[in-house]
VONUPA-496323 format. One record per residue (C-alpha): z, x, y. Coordinates in steps of 0.02 Angstrom, whole numbers, plus 50000, padded with zeros to 5 digits. Layout:
REM VONUPA-496323
ZXY/...
***
This chain:
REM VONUPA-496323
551815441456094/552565455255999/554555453655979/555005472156024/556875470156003/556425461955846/555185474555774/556325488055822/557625480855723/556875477455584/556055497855578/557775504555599/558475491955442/557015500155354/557435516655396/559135514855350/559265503055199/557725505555110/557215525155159/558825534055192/559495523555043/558305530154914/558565543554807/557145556454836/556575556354651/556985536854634/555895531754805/556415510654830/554725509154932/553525517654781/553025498654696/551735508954616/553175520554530/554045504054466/552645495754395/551705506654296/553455517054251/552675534454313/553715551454328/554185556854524/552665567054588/552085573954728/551115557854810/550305550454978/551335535854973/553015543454982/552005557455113/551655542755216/553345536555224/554115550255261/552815553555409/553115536755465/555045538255467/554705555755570/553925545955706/555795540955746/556515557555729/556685562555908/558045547455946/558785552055766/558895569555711/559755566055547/557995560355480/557675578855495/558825580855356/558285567455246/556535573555252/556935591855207/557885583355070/556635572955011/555115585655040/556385599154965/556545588754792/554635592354779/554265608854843/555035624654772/555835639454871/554465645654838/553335635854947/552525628854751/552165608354732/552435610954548/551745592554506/550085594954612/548785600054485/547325607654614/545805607354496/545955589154512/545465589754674/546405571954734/546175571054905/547705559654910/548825576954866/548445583955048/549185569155153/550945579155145/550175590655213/550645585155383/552465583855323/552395600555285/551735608755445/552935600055536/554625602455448/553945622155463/554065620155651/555745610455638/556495622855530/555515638955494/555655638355348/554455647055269/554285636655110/553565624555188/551895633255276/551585642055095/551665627155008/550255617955162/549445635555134/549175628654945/548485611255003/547205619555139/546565632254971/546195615854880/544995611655019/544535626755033/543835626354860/543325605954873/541915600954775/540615594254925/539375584154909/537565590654985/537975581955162/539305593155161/540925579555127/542155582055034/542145574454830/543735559754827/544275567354661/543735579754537/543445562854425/542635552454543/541095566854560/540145564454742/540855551054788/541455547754980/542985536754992/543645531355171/545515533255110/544925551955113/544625549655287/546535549655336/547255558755165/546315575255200/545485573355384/546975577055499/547935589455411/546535600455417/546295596355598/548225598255623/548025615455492/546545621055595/547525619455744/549185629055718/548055646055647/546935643055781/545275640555664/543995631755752/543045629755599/544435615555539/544105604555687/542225606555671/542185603755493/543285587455503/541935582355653/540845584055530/541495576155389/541575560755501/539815561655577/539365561055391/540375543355349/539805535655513/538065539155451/538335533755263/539575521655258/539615511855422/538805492755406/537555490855579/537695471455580/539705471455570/540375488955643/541415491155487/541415503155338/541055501355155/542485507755018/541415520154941/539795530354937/538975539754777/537785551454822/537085552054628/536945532254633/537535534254449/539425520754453/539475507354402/539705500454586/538615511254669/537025500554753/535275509554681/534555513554851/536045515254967/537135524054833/538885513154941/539965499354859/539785481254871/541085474754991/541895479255156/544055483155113/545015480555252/546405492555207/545175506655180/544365501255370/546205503455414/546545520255336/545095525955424/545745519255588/547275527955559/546505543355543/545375541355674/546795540155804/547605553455713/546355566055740/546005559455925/547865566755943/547525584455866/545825587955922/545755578856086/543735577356031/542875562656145/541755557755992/542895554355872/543645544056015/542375534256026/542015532255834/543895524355834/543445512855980/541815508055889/543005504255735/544285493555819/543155482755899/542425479555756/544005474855681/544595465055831/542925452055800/543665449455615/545315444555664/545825426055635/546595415355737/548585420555698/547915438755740/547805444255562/546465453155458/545865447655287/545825457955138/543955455455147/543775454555333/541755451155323/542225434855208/543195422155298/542675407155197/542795413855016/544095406654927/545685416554880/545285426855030/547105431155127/547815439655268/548275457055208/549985465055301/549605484055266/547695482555326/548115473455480/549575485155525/548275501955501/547435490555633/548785487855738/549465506355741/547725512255778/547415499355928/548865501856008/548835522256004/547285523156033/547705515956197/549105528456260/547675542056206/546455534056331/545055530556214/545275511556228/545705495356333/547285487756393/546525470856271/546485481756112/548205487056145/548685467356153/547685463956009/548495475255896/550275471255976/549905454555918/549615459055746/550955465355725/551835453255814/551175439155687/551635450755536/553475451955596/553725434155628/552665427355470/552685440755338/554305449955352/556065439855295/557575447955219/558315448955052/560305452455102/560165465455225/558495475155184/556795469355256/555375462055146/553525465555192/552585452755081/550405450255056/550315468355023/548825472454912/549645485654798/548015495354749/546345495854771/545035508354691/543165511754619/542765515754446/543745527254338/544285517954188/544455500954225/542635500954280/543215491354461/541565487454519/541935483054686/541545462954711/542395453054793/543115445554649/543945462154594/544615465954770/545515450454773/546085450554569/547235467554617/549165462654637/549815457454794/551655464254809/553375467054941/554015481155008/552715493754934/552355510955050/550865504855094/551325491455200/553045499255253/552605514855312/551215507355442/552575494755498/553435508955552/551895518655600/551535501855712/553405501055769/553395517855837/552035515555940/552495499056004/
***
């Protein structure tokens, strides 16, 4: 059973010695930034964390204040997001969007609804493929990821529903009708990485044009967004496309009440319970219980993985949490030529305290 007390103590310690701590253009929780020594930029996993930390805001207003800070570091007065380069079309640059639309309503400050005005004309201009989905990335040409799925999905739902355009919600309906079709695996309930509608990557099966392996973390990204939406749109089939979803999950998780980070390969060696996968999960299980769409025993189940992540994968170094079995990144193609296997999935670096696996903590907490 889920320590609450516990959980809750560790998310404010987060909060306030990792997020509130961190220098807007120096982000502790951005692994990614550390690693591979890249400039501050406009990014989903600093958008996440700052969404995550929001879910807290109505006990603590000051987080207000860090997150016009922090958004304000990367958005001009102008309402510009001077390191977002739009003819890439990265799906990953509109998950701030969310950030945006709501510090507008906190604030009204007008900055911030130009500069989600500039996200919503990238998809607005979206390469699609013929089904009508949106392209991952300019450089990864028709391809369908399910990361998409929560990066782009409910901030045009959210978008769609401040102007009062219809068309969002139905195109986001859409979009998903098109990955439950494509993507989703009959015999398990759970979704590939990837589909190529050319068939022409290097991980790209001939006939079904999807990647090799089931990713838990990209199952859980969709989960996330699937709640997500459920709480804009209020739509009874997406509802049940996230109840689908979690059950599936559910009948994957092991004994502790974890997920693997190949959920659909239990006995393969190197296989390991993955903390930012099995968080999506437990975020997703447990909302999508206050919205209705599923039982009181999916609620428990994803109370209980979180329950095992704070008791077995979180410790502390001094007085700042440390999320550990974090899979720092996982992709398709591009120039490393991933290919999808199993093998590569479980080759990527496992890391602490990265976004990924922080900001659904809190995500999770907040629920809980």
């Amino acid at each position: 059973m889920t320590d609450i007390t516990k959980t809750g103590q560790i998310a404010r310690d987060y909060i306030d010695r990792l997020i509130l701590a961190s220098d807007p253009l120096c982000p502790k929780w951005n692994r990614e930034n550390f690693i591979f020594r890249k400039e501050p930029r406009w990014n989903y996993m600093d958008s996440c964390i700052i969404r995550a930390m929001l879910m807290f805001a109505d006990e603590r207003p000051e987080l207000w204040d860090y997150a016009v800070r922090f958004v304000s570091s990367y958005v001009t007065p102008e309402g510009d997001i001077p390191t977002v380069e739009r003819s890439d079309f990265n799906l990953d640059s509109i998950c701030g969007g969310r950030n945006l639309l709501a510090l507008y309503a906190k604030t009204g400050d007008k900055r911030y609804f130009t500069a989600a005005e500039l996200l919503r004309e990238q998809l607005a201009q979206q390469p699609r493929l013929r089904c009508g989905s949106f392209w991952h990335k300019a450089i990864y040409p028709r391809q369908i990821w399910l990361d998409g799925a929560y990066m782009a999905l409910p901030f045009l739902a959210a978008y769609g529903k401040a102007k009062g355009e219809e068309s969002c919600t139905e195109d986001v309906l859409a979009q998903l009708r098109n990955i439950r079709s494509l993507m989703r695996d009959d015999s398990t309930g759970l979704y590939y990485h990837g589909y190529c509608e050319a068939r022409d990557t290097c991980w790209a099966d001939p006939e079904t044009g999807l990647s090799p392996n089931i990713w838990l973390r990209a199952n859980g990204w969709l989960c996330a967004g699937l709640a997500d939406i459920c709480e804009i749109t209020g739509d009874s089939e997406c509802a049940e496309m996230l109840a689908e979803l979690l059950d599936a999950l559910r009948a994957c998780v092991t004994a502790d009440g974890m997920l693997l980070q190949l959920p659909t390969l239990p006995e393969l060696g190197g296989n390991y319970p993955e903390t930012s996968g099995t968080l999506l999960f437990a975020y997703a299980a447990m909302k999508a219980y206050r919205l209705g769409a599923v039982s009181a025993d999916t609620a428990a189940d994803g109370r209980r993985a979180l329950g095992t992540v704070t008791e077995r994968f979180v410790s502390y170094d001094g007085d700042v949490p440390v999320l550990r079995n974090i899979c720092l990144m996982g992709g398709l193609g591009g120039t490393e030529k991933r290919d999808g296997s199993a093998e590569y999935y479980l080759s990527e670096r496992v890391v602490e305290n990265d976004a990924k696996g922080i900001a659904p903590f809190l995500m999770a907490a907040a629920e809980l």
